[in-house]
C-alpha positions in Angstrom: 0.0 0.0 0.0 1.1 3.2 -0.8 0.3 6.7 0.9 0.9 9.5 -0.7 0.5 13.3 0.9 0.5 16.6 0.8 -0.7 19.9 1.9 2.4 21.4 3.9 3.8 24.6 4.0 4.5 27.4 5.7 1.8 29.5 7.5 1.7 32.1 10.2 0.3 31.4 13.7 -3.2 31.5 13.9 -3.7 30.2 10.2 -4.8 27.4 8.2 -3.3 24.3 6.2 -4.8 21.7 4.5 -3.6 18.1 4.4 -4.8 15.4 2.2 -3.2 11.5 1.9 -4.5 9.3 -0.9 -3.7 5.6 -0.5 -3.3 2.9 -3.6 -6.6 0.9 -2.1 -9.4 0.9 0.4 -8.0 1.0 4.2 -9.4 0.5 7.3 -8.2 3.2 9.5 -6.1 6.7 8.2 -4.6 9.3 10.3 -2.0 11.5 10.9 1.1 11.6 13.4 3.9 14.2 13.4 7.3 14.3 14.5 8.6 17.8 15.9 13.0 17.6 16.0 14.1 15.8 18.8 10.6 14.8 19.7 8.9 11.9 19.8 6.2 10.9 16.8 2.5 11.8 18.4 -0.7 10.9 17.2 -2.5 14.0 15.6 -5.6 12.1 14.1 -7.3 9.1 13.4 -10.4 8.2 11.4 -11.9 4.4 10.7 -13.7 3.7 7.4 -17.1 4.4 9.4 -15.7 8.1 10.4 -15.3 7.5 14.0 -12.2 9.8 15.0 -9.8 10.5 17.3 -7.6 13.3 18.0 -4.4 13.8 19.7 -5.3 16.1 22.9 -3.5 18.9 21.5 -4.8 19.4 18.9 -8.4 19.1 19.8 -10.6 21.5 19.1 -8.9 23.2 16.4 -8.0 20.3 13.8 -10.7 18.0 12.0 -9.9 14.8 10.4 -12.6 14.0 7.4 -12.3 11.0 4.4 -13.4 10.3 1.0 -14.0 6.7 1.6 -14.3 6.4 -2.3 -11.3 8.6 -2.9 -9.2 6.7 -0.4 -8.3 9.8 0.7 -7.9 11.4 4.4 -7.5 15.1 4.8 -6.8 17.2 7.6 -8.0 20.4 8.1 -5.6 22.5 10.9 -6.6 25.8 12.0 -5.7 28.1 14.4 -2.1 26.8 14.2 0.5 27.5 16.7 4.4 27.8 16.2 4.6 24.9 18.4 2.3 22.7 15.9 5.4 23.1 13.6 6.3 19.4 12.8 7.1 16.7 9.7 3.3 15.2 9.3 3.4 11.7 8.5 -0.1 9.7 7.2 -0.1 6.6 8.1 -2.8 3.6 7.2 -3.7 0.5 9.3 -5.6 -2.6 8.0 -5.9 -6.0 8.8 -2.9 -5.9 11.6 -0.5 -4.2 9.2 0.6 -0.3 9.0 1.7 1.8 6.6 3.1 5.3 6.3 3.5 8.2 3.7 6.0 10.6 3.0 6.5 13.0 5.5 4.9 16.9 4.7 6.5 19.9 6.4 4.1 21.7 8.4 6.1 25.2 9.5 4.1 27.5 11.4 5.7 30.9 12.6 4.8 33.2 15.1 
C-alpha cells in the first residue's frame, strides 16, 4: 500500500493548512502523526472507514480529520495553528494488523 501526501507549508500562527493523503486501495483506519526535531512521533488524528475519529489532545478543538471513503483519501483540516504545531506530518494507514506510512509533509508554522 502506498500513501501518498500533501498539503504542507508554511503558514503564520493563527492560520490554516490543509492536508490530504491518498492511499493505492481501500484501508481500514487513516490518520496522521507528526514528529517535531528531537521529539517523539505523536498521534495528531485518526479516522476508521465508518468516520469514527480520534484526536491527539492537542490538537483538539482546532484540527478536523474527514475521508473520501471512495477517494481513499484522508484530509486534515488544521486551524488556528501555533508555532509549536510546527512538525514533519506523516499519514499513516492500518488494516488488517499491518501499518503503513506516507512521505512526511513539512508543516512550519511561525509566530
Amino acid at each position: 500500500v502506498q500513501l501518498q501526501a500533501s498539503g504542507g507549508g508554511l503558514v503564520q500562527a493563527g492560520g490554516s493548512l490543509r492536508l490530504s493523503c491518498t492511499a493505492s486501495r481501500s484501508i481500514s483506519t487513516m490518520g496522521w502523526y507528526r514528529q517535531a526535531p528531537e521529539k517523539q512521533r505523536e498521534l495528531v488524528a485518526t479516522i476508521t472507514s465508518t468516520k469514527t475519529t480520534n484526536y491527539g489532545d492537542s490538537v483538539k478543538g482546532r484540527f478536523t480529520i474527514s475521508r473520501d471513503n471512495a477517494k481513499n483519501t484522508v484530509y486534515l483540516q488544521m486551524n488556528s495553528l501555533k508555532p509549536e504545531d510546527t512538525a514533519t506530518y506523516y499519514c499513516n494507514g492500518r488494516s488488517f494488523g499491518s501499518a503503513y506510512w506516507g512521505q512526511g509533509t513539512q508543516v512550519t508554522v511561525s509566530s
